[in-house]
N, C-alpha and C positions, 0 to 999 in steps of 0.2 A: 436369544441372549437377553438375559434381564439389563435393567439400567445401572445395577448395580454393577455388575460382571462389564460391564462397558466403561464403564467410569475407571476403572484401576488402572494406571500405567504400566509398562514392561520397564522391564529391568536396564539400564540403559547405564551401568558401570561405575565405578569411581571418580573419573574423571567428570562425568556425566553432573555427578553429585555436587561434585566440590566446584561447575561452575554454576550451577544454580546457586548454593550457597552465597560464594562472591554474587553473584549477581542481583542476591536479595538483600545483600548489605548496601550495593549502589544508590538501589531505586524500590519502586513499591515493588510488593510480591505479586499484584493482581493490577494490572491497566487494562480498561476499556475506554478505546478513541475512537468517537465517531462514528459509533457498533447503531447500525438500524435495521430493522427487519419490516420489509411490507410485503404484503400479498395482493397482489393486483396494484389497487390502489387507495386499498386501506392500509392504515399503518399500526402496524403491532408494538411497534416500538423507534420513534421517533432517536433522529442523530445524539445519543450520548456519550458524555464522557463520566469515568469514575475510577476511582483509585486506592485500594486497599493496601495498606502497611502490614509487615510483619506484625503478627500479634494480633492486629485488630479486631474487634466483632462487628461490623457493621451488617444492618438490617436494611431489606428493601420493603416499603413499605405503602399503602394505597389501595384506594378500589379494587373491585374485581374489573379487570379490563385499562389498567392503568400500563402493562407494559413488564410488572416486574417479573413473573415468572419466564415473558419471553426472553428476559435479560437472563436470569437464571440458566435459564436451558441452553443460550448460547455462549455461556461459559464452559459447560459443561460439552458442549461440543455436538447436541440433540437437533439441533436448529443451529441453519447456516445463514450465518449475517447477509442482509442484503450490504450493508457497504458497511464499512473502518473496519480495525483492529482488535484484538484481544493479544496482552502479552502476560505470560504467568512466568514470573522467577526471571523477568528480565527477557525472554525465548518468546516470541511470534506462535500463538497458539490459534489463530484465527480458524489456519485450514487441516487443520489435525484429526487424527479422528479419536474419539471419548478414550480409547484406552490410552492414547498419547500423551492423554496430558493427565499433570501429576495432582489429580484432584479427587476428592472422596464425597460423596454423596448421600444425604439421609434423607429418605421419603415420609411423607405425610402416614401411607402405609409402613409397617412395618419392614414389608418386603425383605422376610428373613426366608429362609431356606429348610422345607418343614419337614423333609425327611435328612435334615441334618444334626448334630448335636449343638448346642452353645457354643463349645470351643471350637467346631469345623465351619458355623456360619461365619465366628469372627476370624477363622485361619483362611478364608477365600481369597482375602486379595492377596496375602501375603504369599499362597500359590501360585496363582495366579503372577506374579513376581518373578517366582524361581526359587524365594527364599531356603536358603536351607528346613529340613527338620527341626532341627536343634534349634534355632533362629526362630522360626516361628511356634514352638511350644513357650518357649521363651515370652514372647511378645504377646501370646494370648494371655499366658499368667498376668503378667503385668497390666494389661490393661482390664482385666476381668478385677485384679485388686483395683484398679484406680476409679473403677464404675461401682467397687466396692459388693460384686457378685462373684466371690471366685468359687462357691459353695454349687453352683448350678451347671462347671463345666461340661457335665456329660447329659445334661436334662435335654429335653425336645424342645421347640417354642412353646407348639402347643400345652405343656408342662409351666408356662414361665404365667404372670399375673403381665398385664396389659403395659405397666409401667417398666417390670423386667426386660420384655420383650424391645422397649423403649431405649431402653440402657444398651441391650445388645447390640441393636440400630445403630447407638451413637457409635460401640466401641470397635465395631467393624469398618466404620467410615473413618476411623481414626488409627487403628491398629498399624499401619503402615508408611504412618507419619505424611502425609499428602502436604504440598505447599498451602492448597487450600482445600479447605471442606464447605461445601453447599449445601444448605441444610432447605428444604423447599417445607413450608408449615405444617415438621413434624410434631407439633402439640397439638395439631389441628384437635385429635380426635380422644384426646383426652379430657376427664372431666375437670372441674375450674383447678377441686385443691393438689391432686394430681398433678393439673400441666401447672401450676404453681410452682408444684415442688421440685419438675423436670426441669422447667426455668431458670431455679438457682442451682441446679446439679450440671445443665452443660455449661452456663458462663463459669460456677466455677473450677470446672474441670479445664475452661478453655482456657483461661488465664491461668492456670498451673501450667498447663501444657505448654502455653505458649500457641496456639492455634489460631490461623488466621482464619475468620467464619466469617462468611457471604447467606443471610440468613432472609428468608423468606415469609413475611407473615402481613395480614390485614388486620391485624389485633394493634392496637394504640398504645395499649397498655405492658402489651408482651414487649414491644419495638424500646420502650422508655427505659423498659427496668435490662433488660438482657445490652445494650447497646451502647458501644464507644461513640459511633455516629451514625444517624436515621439519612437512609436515603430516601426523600417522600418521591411517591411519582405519582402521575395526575395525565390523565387521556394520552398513553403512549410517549409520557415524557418526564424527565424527571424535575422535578419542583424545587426541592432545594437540597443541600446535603451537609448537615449541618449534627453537633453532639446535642442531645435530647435535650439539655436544660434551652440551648441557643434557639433551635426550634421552635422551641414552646413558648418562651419570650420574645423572642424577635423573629419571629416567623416572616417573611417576604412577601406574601403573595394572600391575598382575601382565603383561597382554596388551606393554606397551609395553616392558617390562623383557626379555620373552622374545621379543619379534617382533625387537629391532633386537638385532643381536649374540647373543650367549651368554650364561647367566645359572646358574647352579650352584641350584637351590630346595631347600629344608632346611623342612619343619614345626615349628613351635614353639607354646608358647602365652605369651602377656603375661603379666610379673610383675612391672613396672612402668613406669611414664610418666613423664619429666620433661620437661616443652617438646616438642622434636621429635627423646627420644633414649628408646629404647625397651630394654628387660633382658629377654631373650627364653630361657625353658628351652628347651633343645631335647635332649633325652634325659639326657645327666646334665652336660649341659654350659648355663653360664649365660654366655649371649653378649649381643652389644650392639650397636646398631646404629642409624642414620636412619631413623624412622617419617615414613612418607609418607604417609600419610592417616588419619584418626580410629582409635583403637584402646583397649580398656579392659583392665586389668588382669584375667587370668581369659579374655578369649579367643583363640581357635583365632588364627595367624597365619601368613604366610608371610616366608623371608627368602631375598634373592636377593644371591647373589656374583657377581661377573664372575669367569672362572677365571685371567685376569692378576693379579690381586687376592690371589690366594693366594700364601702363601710357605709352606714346607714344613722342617722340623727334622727332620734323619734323625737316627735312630738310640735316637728316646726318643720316647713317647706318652705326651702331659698333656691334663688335664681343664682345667686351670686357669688364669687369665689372667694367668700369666706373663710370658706370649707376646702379651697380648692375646688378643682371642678366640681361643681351644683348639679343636681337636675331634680326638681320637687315631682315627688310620685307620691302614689298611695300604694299602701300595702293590701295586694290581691292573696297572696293566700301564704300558708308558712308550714313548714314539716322537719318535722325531726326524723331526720332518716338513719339512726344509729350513731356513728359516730361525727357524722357530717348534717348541721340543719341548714337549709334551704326554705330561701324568700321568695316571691314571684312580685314583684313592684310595678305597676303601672304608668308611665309617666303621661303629661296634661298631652300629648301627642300619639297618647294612644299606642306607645311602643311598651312590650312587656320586659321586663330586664330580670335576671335570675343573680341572686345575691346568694354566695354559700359562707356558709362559717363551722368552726369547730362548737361541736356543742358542749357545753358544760351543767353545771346542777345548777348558773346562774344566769342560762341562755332563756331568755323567756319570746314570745311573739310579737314584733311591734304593730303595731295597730292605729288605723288612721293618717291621717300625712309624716312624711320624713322625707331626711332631704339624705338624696342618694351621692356619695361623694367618694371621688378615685384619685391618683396620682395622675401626672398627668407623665410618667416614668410607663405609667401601668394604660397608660389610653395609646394605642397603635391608630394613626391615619395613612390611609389606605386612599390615593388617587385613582382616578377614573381607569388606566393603565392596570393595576395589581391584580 
């Protein structure tokens, strides 16, 4: 039995229906409490909790070996938790097995059905169901218009172009209205402008829909643009879980600050604390900046820049917060990379700092000392702890 053919639920009645319904207007559609999975005594996926809404697109996101895929597969019911819960639609779906629960599934592969047509690969789960005939010609129409391929219903795969075959994926895991869809990194395999363009075709078919997607990917880029909220994970655990702009501003933790985007890191140590603004030495320069997590006066810290953050004063090199946070460097090397140029700045401590800016017809190279200068809104300090 394929993974697909496991995934689809049985037909479970009207009553069935209308308490799901109520029961995802209570609460979220998707709870995961305290769901871990170890083998021996390594840990594939450390005690989590997480919580998906109606509607929502949230993505897991991280290394290879960070935990998300096992979290994936034990939604789907592949892999059985070493300990907590899984609850879908309000209903205890922990100990269930794959066709039980009311969930649809898209692979990295295609994993379409090659001696099937278009509309018999996307009429399987709705068989698989019980759906009536009429019911399910019904519902392939429909979502063959909504993926905007109704011209291919009787083609093979093998017949469809890579990105079609893409579309058919999506509208088979969708055809039969699933509480949720798990989507494991089906752009994987497609090329940039392609999975580009599949990008803005499922978020915004999701959001017409209405579909709650639990989305799988190690792309930074793919997680920002497709995402209501990034759930990052980091060695078997999750890191933080938070909407992409919140992440990428106020990232929590040293790992979350440097995994998602660029981050400029400078050494310093605490010389003082007020609220959640911290006075940080860092060589002979006293900087300033948002302490993100517990810190004392006296210890070791880290502080992290985005290199858009950075503005740059040619022609003079200051210690002092004139400028707001200072740090006098020289300019190591400078490129124009299309629409985006990039500075590489040296400072007197031998740290290199990456400075980006938007280029323009009056963006030229600066050269010699400047004085490297940031908000200190935009400077994150980072204690010994993060």
């Amino acid at each position: 039995m394929s993974f697909e053919t496991a995934s689809i639920p049985r037909v479970e009645g009207a009553n069935a229906s209308a308490s799901a319904s109520a029961a995802a207007l209570t609460g979220p559609k998707l709870r995961v409490s305290g769901v871990s999975k170890r083998y021996g005594d390594v840990y594939a996926l450390k005690e989590s909790d997480l919580e998906l809404r109606q509607g929502e697109f949230v993505t897991l996101l991280g290394p290879s070996g960070s935990g998300k895929t096992t979290l994936l597969m034990m939604i789907a019911g592949l892999v059985k938790p070493t300990s907590g819960d899984i609850w879908i639609d309000g209903r205890v779906a922990t100990h269930q097995q794959p066709y039980e629960r009311d969930v649809g599934m898209m692979f990295q592969s295609y994993a379409l059905f090659p001696h099937m047509t278009v509309g018999e690969n996307i009429a399987f789960p709705l068989k698989m169901k019980g759906a009536l005939k009429e019911r399910v010609r019904e519902a392939v129409d429909e979502v063959l218009e909504q993926i905007k391929l109704p011209s291919v219903r009787n083609r093979f795969p093998a017949e469809l172009s890579g990105g079609q075959q893409q579309r058919i994926a999506l509208a088979r895991s969708i055809v039969h209205r699933p509480s949720v869809v798990l989507m494991d990194e089906p752009l994987a395999a497609l090329d940039k402008s392609l999975r580009t363009h599949m990008q803005m075709e499922i978020r915004q078919l999701q959001q017409e829909l209405g579909i709650t997607v639990l989305y799988v990917t190690h792309d930074q880029e793919e997680a920002m643009t497709m995402s209501d909220r990034i759930c990052l994970m980091n060695e078997a655990r999750i890191e933080q879980v938070a909407a992409p702009s919140e992440l990428y501003f106020s990232p929590r933790t040293v790992f979350a600050a440097g995994f998602l985007g660029e981050s400029n890191c400078l050494h310093g140590i605490v010389e003082s604390v007020d609220g959640t603004t911290a006075r940080v030495r860092h060589g002979g320069c006293l900087l300033e900046g948002r302490l993100m997590n517990a810190a004392k006066a006296g210890e070791a810290c880290r502080l992290m820049v985005r290199p858009e953050a950075i503005r740059m004063v040619a022609g003079q090199r200051h210690a002092d917060q004139a400028h707001g946070n200072a740090i006098p460097a020289d300019v190591a090397a400078h490129v124009i990379g299309g629409a985006v140029s990039r500075t590489s700045l040296r400072t007197d401590s031998g740290v290199l700092l990456a400075a980006t800016q938007l280029t323009t017809r009056s963006t030229a190279a600066p050269a010699g000392g400047v004085t490297v200068t940031f908000s200190a809104q935009d400077c994150l300090v980072f204690g010994a702890g993060a």
